[in-house]
Backbone as CSV, one residue per row, in Angstrom:
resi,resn,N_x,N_y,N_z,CA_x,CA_y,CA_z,C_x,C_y,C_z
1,UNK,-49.422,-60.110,-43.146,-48.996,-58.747,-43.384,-48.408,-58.176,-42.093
2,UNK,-47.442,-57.619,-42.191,-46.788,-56.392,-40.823,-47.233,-55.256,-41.311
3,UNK,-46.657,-54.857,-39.662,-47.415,-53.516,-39.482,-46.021,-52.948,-39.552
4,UNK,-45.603,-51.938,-40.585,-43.991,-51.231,-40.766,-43.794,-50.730,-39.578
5,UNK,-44.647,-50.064,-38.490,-44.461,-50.108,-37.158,-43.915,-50.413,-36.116
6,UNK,-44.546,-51.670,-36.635,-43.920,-52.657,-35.477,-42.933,-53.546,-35.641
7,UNK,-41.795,-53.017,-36.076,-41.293,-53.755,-36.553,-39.456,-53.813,-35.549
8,UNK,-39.850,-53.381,-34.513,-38.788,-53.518,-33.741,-38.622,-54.185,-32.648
9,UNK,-37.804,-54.891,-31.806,-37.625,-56.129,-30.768,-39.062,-55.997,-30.229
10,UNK,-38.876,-57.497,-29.576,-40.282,-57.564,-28.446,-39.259,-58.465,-27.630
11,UNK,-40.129,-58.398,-26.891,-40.083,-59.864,-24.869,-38.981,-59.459,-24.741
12,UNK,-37.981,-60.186,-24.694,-36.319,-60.441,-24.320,-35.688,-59.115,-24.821
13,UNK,-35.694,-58.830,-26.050,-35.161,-58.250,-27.120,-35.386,-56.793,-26.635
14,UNK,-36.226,-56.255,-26.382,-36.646,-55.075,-25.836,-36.027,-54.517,-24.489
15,UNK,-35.503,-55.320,-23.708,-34.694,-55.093,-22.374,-32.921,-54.823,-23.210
16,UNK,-32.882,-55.408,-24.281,-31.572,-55.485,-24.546,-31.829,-54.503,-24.900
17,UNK,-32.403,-53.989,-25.890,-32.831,-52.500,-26.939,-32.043,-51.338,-26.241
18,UNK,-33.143,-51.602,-24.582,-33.105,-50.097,-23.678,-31.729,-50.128,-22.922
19,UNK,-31.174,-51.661,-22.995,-29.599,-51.626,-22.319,-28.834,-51.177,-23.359
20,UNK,-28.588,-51.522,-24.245,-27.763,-51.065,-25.378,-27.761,-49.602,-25.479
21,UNK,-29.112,-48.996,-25.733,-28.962,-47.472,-25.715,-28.229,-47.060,-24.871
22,UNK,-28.788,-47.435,-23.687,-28.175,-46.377,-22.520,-25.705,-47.190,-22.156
23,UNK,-25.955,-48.093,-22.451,-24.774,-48.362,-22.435,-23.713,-47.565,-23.502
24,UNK,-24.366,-47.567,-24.367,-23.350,-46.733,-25.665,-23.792,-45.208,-25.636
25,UNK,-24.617,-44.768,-24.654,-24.626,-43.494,-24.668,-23.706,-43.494,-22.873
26,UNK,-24.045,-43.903,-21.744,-23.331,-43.514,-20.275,-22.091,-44.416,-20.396
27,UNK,-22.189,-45.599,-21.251,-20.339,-46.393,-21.107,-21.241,-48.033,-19.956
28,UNK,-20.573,-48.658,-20.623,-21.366,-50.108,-20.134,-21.537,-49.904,-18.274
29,UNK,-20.457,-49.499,-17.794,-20.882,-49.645,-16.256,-21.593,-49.005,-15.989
30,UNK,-21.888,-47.576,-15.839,-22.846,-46.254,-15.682,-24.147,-47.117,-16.583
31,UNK,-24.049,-47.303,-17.898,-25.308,-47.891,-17.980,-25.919,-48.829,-17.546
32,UNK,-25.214,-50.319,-17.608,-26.081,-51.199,-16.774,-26.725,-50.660,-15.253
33,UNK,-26.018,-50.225,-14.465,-26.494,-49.127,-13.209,-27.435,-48.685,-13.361
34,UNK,-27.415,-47.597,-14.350,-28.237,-46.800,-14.601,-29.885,-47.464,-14.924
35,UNK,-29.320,-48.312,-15.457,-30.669,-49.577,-16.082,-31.339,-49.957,-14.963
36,UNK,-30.898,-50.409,-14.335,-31.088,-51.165,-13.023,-31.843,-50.409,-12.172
37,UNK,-31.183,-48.836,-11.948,-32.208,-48.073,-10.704,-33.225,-47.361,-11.439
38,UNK,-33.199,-47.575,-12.687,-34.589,-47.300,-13.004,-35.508,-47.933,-13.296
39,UNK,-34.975,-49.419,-13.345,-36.232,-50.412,-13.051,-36.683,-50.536,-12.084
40,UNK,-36.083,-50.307,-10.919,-36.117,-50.316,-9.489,-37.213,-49.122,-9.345
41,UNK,-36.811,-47.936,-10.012,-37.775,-46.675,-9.367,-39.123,-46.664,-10.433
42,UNK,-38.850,-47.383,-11.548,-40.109,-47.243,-12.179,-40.667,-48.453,-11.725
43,UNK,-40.806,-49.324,-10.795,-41.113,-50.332,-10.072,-41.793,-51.553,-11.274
44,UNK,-40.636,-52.200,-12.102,-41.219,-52.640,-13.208,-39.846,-53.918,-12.678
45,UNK,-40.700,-55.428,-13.466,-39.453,-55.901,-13.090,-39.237,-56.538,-14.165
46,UNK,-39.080,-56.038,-15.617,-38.433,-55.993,-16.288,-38.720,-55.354,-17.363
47,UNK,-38.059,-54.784,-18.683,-38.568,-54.189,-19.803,-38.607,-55.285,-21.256
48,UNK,-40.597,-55.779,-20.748,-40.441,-56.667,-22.030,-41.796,-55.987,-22.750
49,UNK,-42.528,-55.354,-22.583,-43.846,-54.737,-23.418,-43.078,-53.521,-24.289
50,UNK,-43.940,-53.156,-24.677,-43.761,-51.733,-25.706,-44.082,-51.075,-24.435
51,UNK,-45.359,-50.676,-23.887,-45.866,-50.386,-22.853,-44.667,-50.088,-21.280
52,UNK,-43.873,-51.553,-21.123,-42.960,-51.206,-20.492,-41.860,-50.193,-20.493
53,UNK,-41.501,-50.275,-21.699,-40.585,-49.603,-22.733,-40.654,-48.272,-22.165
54,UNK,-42.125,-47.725,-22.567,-42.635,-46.359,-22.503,-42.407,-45.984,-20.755
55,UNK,-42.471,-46.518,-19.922,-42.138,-46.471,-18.570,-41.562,-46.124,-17.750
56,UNK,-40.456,-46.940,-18.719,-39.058,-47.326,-18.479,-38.544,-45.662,-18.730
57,UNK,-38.780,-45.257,-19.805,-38.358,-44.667,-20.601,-38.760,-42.760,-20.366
58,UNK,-40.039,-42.468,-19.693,-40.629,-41.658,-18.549,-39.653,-41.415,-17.623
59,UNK,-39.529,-42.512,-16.682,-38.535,-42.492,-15.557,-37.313,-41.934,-16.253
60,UNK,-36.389,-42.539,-16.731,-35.143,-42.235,-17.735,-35.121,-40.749,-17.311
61,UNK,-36.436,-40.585,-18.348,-36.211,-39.236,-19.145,-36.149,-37.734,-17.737
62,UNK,-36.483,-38.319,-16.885,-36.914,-37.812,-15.225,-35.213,-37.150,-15.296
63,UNK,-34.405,-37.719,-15.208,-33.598,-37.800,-14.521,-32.582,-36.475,-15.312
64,UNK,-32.501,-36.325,-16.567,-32.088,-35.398,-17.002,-30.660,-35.537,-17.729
65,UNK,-30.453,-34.611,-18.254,-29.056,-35.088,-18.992,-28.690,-35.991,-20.462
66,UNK,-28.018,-36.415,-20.707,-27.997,-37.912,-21.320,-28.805,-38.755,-20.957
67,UNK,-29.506,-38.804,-19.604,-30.590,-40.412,-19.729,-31.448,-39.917,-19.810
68,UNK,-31.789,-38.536,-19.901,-33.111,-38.261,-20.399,-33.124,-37.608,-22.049
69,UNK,-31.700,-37.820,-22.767,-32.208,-38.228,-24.174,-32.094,-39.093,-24.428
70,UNK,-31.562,-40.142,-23.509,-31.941,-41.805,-23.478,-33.295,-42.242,-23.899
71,UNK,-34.283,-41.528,-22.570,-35.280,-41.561,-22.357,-36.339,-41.095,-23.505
72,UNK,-36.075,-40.008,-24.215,-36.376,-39.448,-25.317,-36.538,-40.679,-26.379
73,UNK,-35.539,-40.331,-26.595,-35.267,-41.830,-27.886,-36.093,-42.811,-27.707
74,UNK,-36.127,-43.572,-25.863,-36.679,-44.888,-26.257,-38.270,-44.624,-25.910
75,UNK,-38.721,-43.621,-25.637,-40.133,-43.192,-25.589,-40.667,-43.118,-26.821
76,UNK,-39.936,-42.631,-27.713,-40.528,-42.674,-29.384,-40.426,-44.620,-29.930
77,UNK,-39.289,-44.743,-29.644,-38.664,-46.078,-29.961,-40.804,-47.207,-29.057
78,UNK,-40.994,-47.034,-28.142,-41.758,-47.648,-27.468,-43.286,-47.436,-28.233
79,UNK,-43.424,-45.778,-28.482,-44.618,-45.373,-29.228,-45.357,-45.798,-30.702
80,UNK,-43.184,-46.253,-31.422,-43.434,-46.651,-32.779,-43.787,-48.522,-32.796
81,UNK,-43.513,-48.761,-31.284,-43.626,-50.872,-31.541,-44.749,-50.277,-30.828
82,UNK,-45.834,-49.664,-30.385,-47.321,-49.889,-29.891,-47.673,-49.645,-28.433
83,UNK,-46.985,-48.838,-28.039,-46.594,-48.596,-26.492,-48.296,-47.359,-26.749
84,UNK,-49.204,-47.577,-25.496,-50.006,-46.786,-25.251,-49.896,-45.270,-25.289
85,UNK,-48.749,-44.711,-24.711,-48.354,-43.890,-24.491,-49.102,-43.025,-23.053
86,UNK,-49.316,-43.816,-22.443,-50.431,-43.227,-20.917,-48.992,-44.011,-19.734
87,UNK,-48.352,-42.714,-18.974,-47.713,-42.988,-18.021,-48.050,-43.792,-16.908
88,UNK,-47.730,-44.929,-16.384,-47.804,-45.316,-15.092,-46.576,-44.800,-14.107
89,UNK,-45.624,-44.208,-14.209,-44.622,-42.972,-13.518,-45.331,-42.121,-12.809
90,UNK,-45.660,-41.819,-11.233,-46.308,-40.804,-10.963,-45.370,-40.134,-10.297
């Protein structure tokens, strides 16, 4: 049985998820960038958990603008595949 939940990417699939968003929302160069220094500042070295996701996705949302309804989106997106929802972002 699944959980209707969980029913969105994991491992690999989940880094693409949060690139894709942010690429078709800032435009592929600004996003991959954008991807990048926030893995860097959310000190994660890569986005493969739900958990990560949610992180990832904190930081994002920091920043304001478009990557923080980036951030929006993939914070729910992280909450609905099983993401804790308890920040490690301080």
């Amino acid at each position: 049985m699944t959980d209707p939940l969980h029913t969105g990417p994991e491992g690999p699939a989940l880094r693409a998820f949060a690139l894709e968003k942010l690429t078709r929302v800032l435009g592929a160069e600004k996003g991959r960038r954008v991807f990048a220094d926030v893995l860097s500042e959310a000190k994660l070295p890569d986005v493969s958990t739900p958990d990560d996701l949610y992180v990832f996705s904190e930081c994002l949302s920091r920043r304001g603008g478009f990557e923080a309804a980036v951030g929006g989106l993939l914070g729910v997106a992280a909450v609905l595949r099983g993401a804790t929802a308890r920040s490690a972002v301080a």
